[in-house]
N, C-alpha and C positions, 0 to 999 in steps of 0.2 A: 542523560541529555545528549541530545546529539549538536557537533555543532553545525553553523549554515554550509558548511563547504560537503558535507557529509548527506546533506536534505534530497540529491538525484539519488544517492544508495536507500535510502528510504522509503520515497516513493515506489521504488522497484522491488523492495523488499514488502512492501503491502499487496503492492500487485500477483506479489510471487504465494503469497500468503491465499490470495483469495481464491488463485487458481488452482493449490492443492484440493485437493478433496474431487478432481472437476469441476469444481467452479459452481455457478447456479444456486449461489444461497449471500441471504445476507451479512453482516460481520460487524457486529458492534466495536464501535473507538477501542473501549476497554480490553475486551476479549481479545483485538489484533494488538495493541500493546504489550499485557501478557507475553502475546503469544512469541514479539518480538523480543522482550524479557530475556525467553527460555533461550534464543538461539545468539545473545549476547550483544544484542542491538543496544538498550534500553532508550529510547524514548520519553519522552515525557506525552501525558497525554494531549498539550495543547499542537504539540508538534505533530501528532496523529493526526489530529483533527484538521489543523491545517494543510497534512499531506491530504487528506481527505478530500477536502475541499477542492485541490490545487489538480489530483487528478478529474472531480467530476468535472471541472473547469476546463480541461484537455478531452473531455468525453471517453473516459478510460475507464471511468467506474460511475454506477449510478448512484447519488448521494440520498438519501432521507435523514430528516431532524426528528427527533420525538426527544421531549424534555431535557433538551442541553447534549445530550446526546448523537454523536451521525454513525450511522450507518452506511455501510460500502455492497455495491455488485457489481461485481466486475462483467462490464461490457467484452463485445466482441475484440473494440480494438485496445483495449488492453493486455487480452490474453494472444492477440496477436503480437503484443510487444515483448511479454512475458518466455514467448514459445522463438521468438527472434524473426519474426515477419516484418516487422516495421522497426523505426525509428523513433523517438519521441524525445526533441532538446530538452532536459532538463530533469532527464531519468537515466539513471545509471543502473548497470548489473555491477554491484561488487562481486569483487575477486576469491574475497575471503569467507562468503557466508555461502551455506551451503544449505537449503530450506525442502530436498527433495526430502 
């Protein structure tokens, strides 16, 4: 579980997530949870889902629902935010986590 004070390193840790590979695919809640798992984050999946939501809400990723489920694509200006182009309040780069 992460706690509220912790939810801008999160967002940015999804964003950072979406943008490995090059970017340009979808990402199921699950599968980015996992994936933040592996690199010591751990999340819970309602807090995924909610980071989920909070960036398609800032137009940083684009969201679809299929059975309880969301899925994430990261937009343009997210991987602008990710690459350090822009700004966005309420999104952090942690210091400690390292997702290259």
């Amino acid at each position: 579980m992460i706690l509220p004070d912790d939810i801008p390193y999160l967002r940015w840790a999804l964003l950072k997530l979406l943008a490995s590979e090059g970017g340009g695919y979808w990402a199921a809640d699950g599968t980015l949870m996992r994936a933040l798992d592996k690199v010591g984050f751990g999340p819970s999946l309602d807090q995924v889902r909610g980071a989920i939501k909070w960036l398609s809400d800032q137009a940083l990723v684009e969201m679809k629902t299929a059975n309880q489920s969301r899925s994430a694509l990261l937009l343009q200006s997210g991987l602008d935010l990710v690459e350090g182009r822009s700004l966005v309040p309420g999104v952090k780069r942690p210091l400690h986590l390292d997702l290259e």
